[in-house]
C-alpha positions as CSV (number, residue, x, y, z in Angstrom):
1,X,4.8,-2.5,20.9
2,X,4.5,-6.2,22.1
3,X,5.3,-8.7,19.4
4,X,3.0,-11.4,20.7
5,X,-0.1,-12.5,18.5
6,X,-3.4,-11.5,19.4
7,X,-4.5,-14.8,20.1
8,X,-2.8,-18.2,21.6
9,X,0.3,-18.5,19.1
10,X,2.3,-21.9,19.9
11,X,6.0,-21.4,20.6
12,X,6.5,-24.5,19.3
13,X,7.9,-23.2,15.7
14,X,11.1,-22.8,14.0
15,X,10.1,-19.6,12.9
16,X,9.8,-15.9,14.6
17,X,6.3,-14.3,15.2
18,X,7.2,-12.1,12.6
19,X,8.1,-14.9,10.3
20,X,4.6,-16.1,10.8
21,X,3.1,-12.6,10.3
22,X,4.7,-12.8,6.9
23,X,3.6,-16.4,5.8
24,X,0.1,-16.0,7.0
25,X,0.4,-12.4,5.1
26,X,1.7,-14.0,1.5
27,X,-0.7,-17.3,2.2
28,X,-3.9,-15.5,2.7
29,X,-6.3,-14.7,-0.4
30,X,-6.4,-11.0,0.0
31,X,-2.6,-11.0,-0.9
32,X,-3.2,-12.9,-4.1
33,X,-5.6,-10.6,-5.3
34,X,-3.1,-8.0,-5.3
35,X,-1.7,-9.2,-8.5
36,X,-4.8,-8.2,-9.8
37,X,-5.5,-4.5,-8.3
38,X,-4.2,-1.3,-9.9
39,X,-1.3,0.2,-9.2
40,X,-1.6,3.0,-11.8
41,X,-2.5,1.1,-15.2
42,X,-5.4,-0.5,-15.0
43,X,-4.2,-4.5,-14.7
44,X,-5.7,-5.9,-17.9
45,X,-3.4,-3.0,-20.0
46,X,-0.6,-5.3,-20.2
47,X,2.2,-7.8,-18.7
48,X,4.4,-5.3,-18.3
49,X,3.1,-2.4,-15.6
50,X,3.0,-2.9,-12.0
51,X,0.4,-4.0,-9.9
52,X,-0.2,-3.7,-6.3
53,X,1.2,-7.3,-5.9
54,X,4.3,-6.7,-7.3
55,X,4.4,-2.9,-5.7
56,X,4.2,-4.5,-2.7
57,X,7.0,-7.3,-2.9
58,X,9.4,-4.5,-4.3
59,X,8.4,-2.2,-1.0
60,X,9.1,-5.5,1.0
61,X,12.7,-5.7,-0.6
62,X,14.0,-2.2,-0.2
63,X,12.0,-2.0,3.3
64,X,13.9,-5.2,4.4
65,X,17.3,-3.9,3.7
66,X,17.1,-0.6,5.4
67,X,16.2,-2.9,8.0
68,X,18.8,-4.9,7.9
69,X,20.8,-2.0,7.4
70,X,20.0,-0.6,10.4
71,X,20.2,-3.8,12.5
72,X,16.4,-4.0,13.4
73,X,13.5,-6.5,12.5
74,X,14.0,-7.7,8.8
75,X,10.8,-9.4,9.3
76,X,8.7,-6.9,10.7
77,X,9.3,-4.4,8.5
78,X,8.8,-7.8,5.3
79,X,5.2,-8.5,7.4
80,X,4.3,-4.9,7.4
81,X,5.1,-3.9,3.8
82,X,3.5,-6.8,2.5
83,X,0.2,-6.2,4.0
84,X,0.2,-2.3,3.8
85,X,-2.1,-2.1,0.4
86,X,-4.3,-5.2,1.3
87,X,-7.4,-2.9,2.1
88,X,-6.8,-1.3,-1.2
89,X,-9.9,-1.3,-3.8
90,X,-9.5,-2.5,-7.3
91,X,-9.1,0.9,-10.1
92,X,-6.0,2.4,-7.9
93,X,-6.8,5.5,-5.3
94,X,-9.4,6.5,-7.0
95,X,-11.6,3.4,-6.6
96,X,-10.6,3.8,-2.7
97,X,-12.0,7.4,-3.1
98,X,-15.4,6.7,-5.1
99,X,-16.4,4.1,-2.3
100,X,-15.3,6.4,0.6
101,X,-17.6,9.1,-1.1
102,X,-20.5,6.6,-1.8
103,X,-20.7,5.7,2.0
104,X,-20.6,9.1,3.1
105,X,-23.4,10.5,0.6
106,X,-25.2,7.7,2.1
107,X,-24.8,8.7,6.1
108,X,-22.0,6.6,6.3
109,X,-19.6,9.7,8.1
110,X,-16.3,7.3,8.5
111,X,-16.5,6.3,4.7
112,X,-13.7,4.2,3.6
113,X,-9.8,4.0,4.3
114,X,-7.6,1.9,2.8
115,X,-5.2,1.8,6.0
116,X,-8.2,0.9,8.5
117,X,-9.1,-1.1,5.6
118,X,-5.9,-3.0,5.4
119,X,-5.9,-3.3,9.2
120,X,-9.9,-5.1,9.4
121,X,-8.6,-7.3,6.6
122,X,-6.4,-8.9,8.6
123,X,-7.8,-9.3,11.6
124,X,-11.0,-9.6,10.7
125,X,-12.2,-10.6,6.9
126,X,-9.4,-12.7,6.3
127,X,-11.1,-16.0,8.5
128,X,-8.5,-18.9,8.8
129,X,-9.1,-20.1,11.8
130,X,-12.4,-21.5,13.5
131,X,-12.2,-19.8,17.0
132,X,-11.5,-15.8,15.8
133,X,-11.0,-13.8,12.8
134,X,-8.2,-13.0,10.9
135,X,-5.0,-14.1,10.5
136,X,-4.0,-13.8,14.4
137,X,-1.0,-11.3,13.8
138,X,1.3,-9.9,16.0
139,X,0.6,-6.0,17.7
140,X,3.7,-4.6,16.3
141,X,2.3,-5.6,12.5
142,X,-0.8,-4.3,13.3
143,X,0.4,-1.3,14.6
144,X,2.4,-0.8,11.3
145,X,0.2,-2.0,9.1
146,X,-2.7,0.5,10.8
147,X,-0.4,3.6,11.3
148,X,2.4,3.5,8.8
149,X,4.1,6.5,10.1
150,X,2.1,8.8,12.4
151,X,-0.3,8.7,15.2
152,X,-3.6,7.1,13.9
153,X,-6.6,9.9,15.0
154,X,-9.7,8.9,12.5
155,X,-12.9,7.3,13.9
156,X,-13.1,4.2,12.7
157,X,-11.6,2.0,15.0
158,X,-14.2,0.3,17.6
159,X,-14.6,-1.8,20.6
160,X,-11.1,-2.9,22.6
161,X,-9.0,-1.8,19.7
162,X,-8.3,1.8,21.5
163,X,-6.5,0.1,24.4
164,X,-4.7,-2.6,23.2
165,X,-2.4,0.2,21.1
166,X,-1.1,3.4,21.5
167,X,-3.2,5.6,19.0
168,X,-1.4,8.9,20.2
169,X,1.8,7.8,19.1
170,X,4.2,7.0,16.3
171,X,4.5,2.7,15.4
172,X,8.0,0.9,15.6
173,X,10.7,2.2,13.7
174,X,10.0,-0.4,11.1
175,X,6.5,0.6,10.0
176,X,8.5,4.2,9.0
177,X,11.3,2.4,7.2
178,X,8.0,1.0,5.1
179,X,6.2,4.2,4.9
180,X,9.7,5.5,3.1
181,X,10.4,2.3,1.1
182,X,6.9,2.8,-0.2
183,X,7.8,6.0,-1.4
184,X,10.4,5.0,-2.9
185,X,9.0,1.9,-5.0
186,X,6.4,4.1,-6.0
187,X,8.3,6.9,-7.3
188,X,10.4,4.6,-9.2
189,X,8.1,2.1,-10.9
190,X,5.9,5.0,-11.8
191,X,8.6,6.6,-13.7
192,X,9.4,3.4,-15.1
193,X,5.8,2.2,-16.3
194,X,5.1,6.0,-17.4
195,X,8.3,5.8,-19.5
196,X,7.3,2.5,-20.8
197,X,3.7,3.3,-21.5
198,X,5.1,6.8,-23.3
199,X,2.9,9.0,-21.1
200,X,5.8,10.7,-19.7
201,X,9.2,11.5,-20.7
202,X,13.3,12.0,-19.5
203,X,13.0,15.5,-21.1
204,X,9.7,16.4,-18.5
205,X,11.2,14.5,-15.5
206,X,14.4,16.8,-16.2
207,X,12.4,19.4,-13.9
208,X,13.3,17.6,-10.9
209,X,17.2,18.1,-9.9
210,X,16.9,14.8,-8.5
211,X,16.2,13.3,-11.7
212,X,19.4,15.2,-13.3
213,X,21.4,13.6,-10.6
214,X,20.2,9.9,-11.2
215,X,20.3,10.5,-14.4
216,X,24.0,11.8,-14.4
217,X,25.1,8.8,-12.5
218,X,23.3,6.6,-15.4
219,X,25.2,8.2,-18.0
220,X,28.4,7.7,-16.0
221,X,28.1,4.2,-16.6
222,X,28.2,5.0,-20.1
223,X,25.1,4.5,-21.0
224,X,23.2,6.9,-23.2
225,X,19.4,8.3,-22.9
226,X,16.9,6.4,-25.4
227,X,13.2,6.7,-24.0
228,X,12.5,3.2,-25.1
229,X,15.5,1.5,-24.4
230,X,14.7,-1.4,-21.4
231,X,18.3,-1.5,-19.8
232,X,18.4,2.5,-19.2
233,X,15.2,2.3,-17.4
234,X,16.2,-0.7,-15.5
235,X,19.8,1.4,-14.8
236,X,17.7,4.5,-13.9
237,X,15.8,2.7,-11.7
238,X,18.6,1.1,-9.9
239,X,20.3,4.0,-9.1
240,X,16.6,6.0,-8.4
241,X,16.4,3.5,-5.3
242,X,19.9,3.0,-4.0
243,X,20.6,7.2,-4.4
244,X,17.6,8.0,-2.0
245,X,18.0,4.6,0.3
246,X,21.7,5.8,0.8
247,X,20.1,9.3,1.2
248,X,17.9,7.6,4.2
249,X,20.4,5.9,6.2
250,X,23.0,8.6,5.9
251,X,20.5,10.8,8.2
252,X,18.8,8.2,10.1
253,X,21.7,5.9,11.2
254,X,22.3,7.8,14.4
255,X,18.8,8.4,15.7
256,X,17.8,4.3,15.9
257,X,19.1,2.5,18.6
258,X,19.0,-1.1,17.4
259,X,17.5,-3.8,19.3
260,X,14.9,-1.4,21.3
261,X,12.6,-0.6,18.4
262,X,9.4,-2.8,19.8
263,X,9.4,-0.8,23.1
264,X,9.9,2.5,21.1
265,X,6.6,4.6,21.5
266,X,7.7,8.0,20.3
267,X,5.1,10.7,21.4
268,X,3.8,12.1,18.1
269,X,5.4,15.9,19.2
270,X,8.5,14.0,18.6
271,X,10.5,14.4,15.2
272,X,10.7,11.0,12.7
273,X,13.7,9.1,13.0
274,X,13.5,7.7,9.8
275,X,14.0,10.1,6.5
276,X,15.9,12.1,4.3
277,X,17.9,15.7,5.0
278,X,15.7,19.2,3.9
279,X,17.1,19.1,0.8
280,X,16.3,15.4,-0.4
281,X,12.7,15.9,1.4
282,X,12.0,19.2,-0.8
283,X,13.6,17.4,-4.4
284,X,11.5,14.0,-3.3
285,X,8.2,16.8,-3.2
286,X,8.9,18.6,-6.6
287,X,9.4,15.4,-7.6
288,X,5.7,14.0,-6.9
289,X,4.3,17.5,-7.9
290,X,5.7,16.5,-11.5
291,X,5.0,13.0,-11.3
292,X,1.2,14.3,-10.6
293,X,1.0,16.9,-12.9
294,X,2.2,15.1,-15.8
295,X,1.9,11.2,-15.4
296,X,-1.1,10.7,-13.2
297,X,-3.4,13.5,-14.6
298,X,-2.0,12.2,-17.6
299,X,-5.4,12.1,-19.9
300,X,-5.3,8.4,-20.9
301,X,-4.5,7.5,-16.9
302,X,-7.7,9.7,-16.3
303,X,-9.9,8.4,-18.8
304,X,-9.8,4.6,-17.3
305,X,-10.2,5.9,-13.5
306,X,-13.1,7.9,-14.3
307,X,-14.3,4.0,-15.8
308,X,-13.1,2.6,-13.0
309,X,-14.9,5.3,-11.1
310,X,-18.0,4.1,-13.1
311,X,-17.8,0.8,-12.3
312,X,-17.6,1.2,-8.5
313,X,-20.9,3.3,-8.6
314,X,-22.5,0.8,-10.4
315,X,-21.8,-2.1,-8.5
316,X,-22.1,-0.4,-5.3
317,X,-25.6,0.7,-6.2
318,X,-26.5,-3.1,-7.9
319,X,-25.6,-4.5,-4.6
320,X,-27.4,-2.3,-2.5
321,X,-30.8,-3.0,-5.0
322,X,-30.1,-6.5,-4.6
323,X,-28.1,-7.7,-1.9
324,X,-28.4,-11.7,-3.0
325,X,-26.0,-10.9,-5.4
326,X,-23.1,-10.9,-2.5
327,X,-21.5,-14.1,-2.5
328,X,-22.6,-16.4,0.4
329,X,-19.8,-15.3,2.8
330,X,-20.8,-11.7,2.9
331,X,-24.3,-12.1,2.1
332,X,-24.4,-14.4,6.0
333,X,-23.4,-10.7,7.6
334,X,-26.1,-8.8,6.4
335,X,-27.9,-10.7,9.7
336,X,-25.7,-8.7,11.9
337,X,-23.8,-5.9,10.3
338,X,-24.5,-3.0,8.5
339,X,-25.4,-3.5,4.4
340,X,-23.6,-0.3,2.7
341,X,-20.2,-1.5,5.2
342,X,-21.0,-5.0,3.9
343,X,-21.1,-4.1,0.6
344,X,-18.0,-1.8,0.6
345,X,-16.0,-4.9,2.2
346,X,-17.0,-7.0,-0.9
347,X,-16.4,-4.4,-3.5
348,X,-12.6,-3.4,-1.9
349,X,-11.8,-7.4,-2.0
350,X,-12.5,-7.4,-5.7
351,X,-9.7,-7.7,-8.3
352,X,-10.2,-5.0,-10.9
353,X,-10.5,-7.7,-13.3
354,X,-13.6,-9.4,-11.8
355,X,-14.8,-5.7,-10.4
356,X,-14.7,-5.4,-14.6
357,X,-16.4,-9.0,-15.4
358,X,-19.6,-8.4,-12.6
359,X,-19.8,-4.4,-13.8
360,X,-20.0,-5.6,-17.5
361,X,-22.3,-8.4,-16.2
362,X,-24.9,-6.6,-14.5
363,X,-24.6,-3.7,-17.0
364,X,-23.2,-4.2,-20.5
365,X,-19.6,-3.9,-21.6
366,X,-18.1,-0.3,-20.7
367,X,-14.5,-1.4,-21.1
């Protein structure tokens, strides 16, 4: 994994290469419009409940101190977990999976991906420099940002982008500590917002022997259960995160070898380095089954995604009846690119906010 930037970078700088992957990361637009995307509640529901901005900044935190922890690239592992959700649509997965199955009921085979997505974002949409696209990244943050984890085998990627990485094999050691810190953040704040939003209770989440363990280590601290009470979530949440960080370095630590991550490039036959012991992995998968089944099929979670869903369709289909509603920057591409990609690249840089504002525009208010 080379650490270079795809184009001329000046060494001139007082910072790393991947101190300027992260600046260019927080600086661009597509990262501010992650304060107003979905994470699970739709963003206008309240103050409160996380986005995919601040999803992403609490991914960046714990990623950057099992990084640290493990005496590799703090800044890598910042770049890549703060660019990991850029490609995502506004409305949460689902508006990611309504726009993947619009382009493919239209011929359009690859449909959409929000890692590929998240990848052309930033070295292509994002344009901040006159003589290329994108934001001129280095390899290694691609890599992460376009594989998190594991080998990356779909068909979307074109032209020199096959040879200049190694599609057949795992990304640094970094991109998995993000792949697993994202995991985390997400399993936690979900709890936390369900539990807020009263969609889901302790009582339910008692299913899980991992929640009885957090949950045990909360009450050692003297602090008693009360479903509404701010402080015990925060507590719960604390201990959520450092139990199952602890949990990863404990079975990690000996299988990195610190300060030869970058020219890692483990075969994807090869076990993970990075991740918890059988036991942890099989409580972290009851855990989601739960989280599934109860929060996220919750019925008041479904109702606004099936809106959401809605409002995709809609614009998707407005756009394609009348493509001089594209703003001026995506509406100059239609000359050389395909319209339905060019449309799809438009719809997945909306907020859900102005997704919302144009839907209700072009088609009366539905929310």
């Amino acid at each position: 994994m080379r650490a270079d930037a795809r184009f001329y970078d000046s060494s001139d700088d007082f910072r790393s290469a991947f101190d300027r992957d992260r600046d260019r990361i927080i600086h661009s637009g597509s990262f501010r419009k992650l304060e107003y995307k979905t994470q699970v509640f739709l963003n206008h529901e309240g103050d409160f409940f996380r986005t995919r901005l601040t999803h992403s900044l609490e991914v960046s935190q714990i990623a950057r101190s099992i990084a640290k922890s493990l005496q590799l690239q703090e800044s890598l592992a910042e770049a890549i977990a703060l660019a990991h959700d850029l490609g995502h649509t506004p409305f949460g997965h689902i508006g990611g999976d309504t726009l993947d199955r619009c382009l493919k009921d239209d011929g359009f085979f690859n449909g959409f991906e929000h890692n590929y997505q998240s990848f052309r974002v930033v070295t292509f949409l994002e344009k901040k420099y006159k003589q290329f696209d994108g934001l001129n990244l280095t390899f290694a943050t691609l890599e992460g940002i376009l594989k998190h984890s594991y080998p990356y085998k779909k068909k979307f990627l074109h032209v020199d982008i096959d040879t200049q990485f190694h599609l057949d094999t795992h990304p640094s050691i970094e991109a998995m500590i993000v792949d697993r810190a994202d995991e985390i953040a997400y399993m936690s704040h979900d709890i936390d917002d369900g539990i807020h939003a009263g969609l889901i209770s302790f009582d339910t989440l008692k299913q899980s022997a991992l929640i009885q363990e957090i949950l045990h280590s909360v009450e050692a601290e003297g602090i008693r259960i009360e479903e509404g009470d701010e402080m015990f979530r925060y507590r719960f949440s604390s201990h959520f995160i450092n139990h199952l960080v602890y949990s990863l370095l404990d079975f990690s630590k000996n299988s990195v070898e610190p300060g030869n991550v970058l020219s890692a490039t483990i075969p994807s036959s090869k076990p993970l380095p990075i991740g918890f012991d059988a036991k942890v992995e099989r409580d972290i998968k009851k855990l989601k089954k739960i989280l599934h089944r109860e929060l996220y099929q919750h019925k008041n979670i479904v109702r606004k995604m099936f809106s959401g869903k809605q409002a995709i369709i809609g614009l998707y289909r407005a756009l394609q009846d009348e493509p001089k509603l594209l703003p001026k920057y995506f509406y100059r591409q239609l000359a050389s690119r395909h319209q339905h990609r060019v449309i799809a690249d438009y719809i997945a840089s909306m907020s859900d906010r102005y997704a919302i504002k144009l839907h209700n525009e072009l088609y009366g208010r539905v929310f």
